[in-house]
FITI-23920 format. One record per residue (C-alpha): residue in three letters; x, y, z. Coordinates in steps of 0.2 Angstrom, whole numbers, plus 5000, padded with zeros to 4 digits. Layout:
FITI-23920
ala;X;Y;Z
...
end
This chain:
FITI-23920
unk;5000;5000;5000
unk;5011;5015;4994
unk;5025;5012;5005
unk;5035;5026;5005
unk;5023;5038;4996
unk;5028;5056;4999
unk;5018;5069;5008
unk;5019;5087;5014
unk;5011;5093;5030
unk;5006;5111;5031
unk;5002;5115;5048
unk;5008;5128;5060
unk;5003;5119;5076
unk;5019;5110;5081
unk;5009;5099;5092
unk;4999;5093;5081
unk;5011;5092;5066
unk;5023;5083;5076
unk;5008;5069;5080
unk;5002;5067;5062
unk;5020;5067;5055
unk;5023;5052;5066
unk;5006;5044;5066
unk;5009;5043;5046
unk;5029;5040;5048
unk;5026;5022;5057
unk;5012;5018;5043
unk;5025;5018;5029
unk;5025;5037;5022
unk;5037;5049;5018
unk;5031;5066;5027
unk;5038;5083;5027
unk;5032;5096;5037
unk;5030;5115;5031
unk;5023;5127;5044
unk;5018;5143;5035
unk;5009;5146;5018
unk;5024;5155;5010
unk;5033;5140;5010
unk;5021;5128;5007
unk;5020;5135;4988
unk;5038;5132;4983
unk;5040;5117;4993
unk;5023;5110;4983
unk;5027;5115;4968
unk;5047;5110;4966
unk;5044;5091;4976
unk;5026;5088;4967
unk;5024;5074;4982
unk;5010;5061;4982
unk;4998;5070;4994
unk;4996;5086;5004
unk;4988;5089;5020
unk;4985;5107;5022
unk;4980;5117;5035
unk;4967;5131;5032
unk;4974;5143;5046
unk;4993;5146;5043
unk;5005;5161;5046
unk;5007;5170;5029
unk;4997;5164;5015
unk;4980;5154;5023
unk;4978;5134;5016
unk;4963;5142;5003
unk;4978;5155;4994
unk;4990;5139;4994
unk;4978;5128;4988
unk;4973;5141;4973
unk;4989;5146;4968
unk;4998;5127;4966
unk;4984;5118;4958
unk;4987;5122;4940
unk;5005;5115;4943
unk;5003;5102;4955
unk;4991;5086;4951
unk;4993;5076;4966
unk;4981;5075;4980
unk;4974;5090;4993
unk;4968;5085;5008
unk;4963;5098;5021
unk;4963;5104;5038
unk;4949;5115;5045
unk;4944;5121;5063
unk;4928;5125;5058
unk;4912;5113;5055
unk;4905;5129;5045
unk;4903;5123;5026
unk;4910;5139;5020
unk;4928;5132;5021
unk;4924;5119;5014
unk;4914;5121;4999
unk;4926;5137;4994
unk;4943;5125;4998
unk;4933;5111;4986
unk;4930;5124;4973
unk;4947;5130;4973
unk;4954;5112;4971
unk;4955;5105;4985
unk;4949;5086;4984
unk;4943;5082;5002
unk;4944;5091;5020
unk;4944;5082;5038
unk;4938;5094;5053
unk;4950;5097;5068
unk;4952;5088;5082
unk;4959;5075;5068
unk;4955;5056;5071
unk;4970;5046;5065
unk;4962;5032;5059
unk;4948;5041;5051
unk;4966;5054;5042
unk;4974;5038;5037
unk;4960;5029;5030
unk;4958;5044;5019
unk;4974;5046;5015
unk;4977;5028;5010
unk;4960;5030;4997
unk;4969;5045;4989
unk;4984;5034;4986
unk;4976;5018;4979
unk;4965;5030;4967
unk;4980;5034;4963
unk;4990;5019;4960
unk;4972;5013;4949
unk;4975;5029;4938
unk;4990;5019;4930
unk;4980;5001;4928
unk;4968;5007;4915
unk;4964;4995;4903
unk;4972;5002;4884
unk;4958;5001;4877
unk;4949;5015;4889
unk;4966;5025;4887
unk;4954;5041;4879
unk;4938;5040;4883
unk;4928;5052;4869
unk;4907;5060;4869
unk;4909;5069;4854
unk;4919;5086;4858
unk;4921;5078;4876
unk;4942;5069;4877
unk;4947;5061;4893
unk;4963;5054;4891
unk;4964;5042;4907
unk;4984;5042;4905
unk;4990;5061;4903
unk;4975;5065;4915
unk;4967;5074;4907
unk;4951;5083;4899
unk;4947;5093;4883
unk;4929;5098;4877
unk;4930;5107;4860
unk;4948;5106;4858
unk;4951;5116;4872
unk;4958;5109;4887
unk;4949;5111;4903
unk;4958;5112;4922
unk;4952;5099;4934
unk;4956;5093;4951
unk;4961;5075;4954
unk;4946;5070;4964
unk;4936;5078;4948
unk;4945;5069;4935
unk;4943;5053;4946
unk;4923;5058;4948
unk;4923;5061;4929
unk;4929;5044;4923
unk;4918;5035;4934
unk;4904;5043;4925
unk;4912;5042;4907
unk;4915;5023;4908
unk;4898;5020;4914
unk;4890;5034;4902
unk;4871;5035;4901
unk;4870;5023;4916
unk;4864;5031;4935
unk;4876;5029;4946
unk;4873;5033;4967
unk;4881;5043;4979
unk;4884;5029;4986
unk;4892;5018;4971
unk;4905;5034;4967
unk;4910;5036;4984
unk;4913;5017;4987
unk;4925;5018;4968
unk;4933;5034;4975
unk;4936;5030;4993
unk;4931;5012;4993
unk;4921;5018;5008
unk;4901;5017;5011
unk;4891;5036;5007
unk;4885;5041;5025
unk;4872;5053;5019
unk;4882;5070;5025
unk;4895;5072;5014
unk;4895;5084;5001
unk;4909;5083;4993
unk;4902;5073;4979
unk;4890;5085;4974
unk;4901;5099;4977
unk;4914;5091;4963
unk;4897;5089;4951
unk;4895;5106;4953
unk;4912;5111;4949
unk;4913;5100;4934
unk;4897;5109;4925
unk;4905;5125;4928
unk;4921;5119;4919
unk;4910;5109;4906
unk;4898;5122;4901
unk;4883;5113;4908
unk;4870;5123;4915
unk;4867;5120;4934
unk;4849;5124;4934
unk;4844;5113;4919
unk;4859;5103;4917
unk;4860;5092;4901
unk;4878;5083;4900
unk;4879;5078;4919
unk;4861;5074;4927
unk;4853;5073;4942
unk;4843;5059;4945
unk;4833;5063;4959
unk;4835;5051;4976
unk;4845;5041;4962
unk;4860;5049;4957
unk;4869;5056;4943
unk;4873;5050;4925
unk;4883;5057;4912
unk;4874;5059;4895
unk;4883;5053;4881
unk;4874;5063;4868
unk;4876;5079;4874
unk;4893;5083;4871
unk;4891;5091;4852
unk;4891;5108;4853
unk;4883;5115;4839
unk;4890;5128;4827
end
């Protein structure tokens, strides 16, 4: 299970830095720890490690202004910190590419069970079958090994956790597929009915798809079922 898979800690709080570095250390993983935002940019962006833990509240630039400013040259995982059980934080670190959040006081099993789901998702991005390598809906093209997405030639900025949410609907295309069964494919863990996350990365991917989230046509809601994405209506029309 990813032995030795690299991760930076951003957190100020040497405390609690000191116990998740350690926690994580005796599980196998390669962690460095960063205690102020400033840092954390260059650090993220020159060692591109496996996962990022990030802490919201940091001395300089806060975990939201790190988040935004290495996401469109860092692809890896961004789990993060917050103090506060207000959706605010959340919903805006999602939106700015963040791919899950843990409230504080952090549970290490419930950290590490996380962490680990982000690293198989991302030893599963390199066991593709060849023949789903590009997965194509007229001017939609998801290639499943550059990770990547291009809808009308253009290419399109993604988070991992969106890209991960987008192939799971692609490779099941026109089929309704639960909160339930994407959660268990992304996490390998059960939907508890709370989390939003899910329907937050929807969201984000009809924004950056073009689809209208009042009446949208490419990724549907399927109420008290799910969501399914609609092979047909990728065409945009001239």
């Amino acid at each position: 299970m990813n032995e030795g898979s690299s991760i930076i800690l951003v957190e100020d709080d040497k405390a609690l830095a000191s116990a998740v570095s350690q926690y994580l250390e005796t599980e196998g993983f390669e962690v460095e720890v960063v205690d102020n935002g400033d840092t954390a940019v260059e650090t993220i962006t020159r060692e591109q490690p496996d996962l990022v833990i990030l802490d919201i509240m940091l001395p300089g630039k806060d975990g939201l202004t790190v988040c935004r400013e290495v996401r469109p040259s860092y692809s890896g995982y961004i789990l993060m910190f917050t103090a506060r059980e207000d959706e605010i934080d959340q919903i805006v670190g999602l939106e700015l590419g963040a791919d899950d959040y843990l409230i504080k006081p952090v549970k290490p099993r419930l950290l590490l069970a996380k962490v680990k789901a982000f690293l198989r998702r991302g030893d599963a991005k390199t066991e593709a079958n060849s023949v789903d390598d590009v997965l194509g809906f007229d001017d939609l093209e998801i290639d499943t090994l550059e990770r990547t997405v291009r809808f009308a030639g253009d290419p399109v900025s993604v988070t991992s956790a969106e890209f991960d949410l987008l192939v799971i609907l692609a490779r099941k295309a026109g089929q309704i597929l639960s909160r339930d069964e994407i959660t268990q494919q992304l996490s390998g863990n059960r939907y508890d009915g709370l989390d939003r996350s899910i329907d937050n990365k929807i969201s984000s991917l009809r924004r950056k798809l073009g689809d209208d989230s009042s009446e949208p046509v490419r990724i549907k809601t399927v109420r008290s079922k799910g969501y399914v994405l609609v092979p047909g209506a990728w065409k945009l029309s001239n």
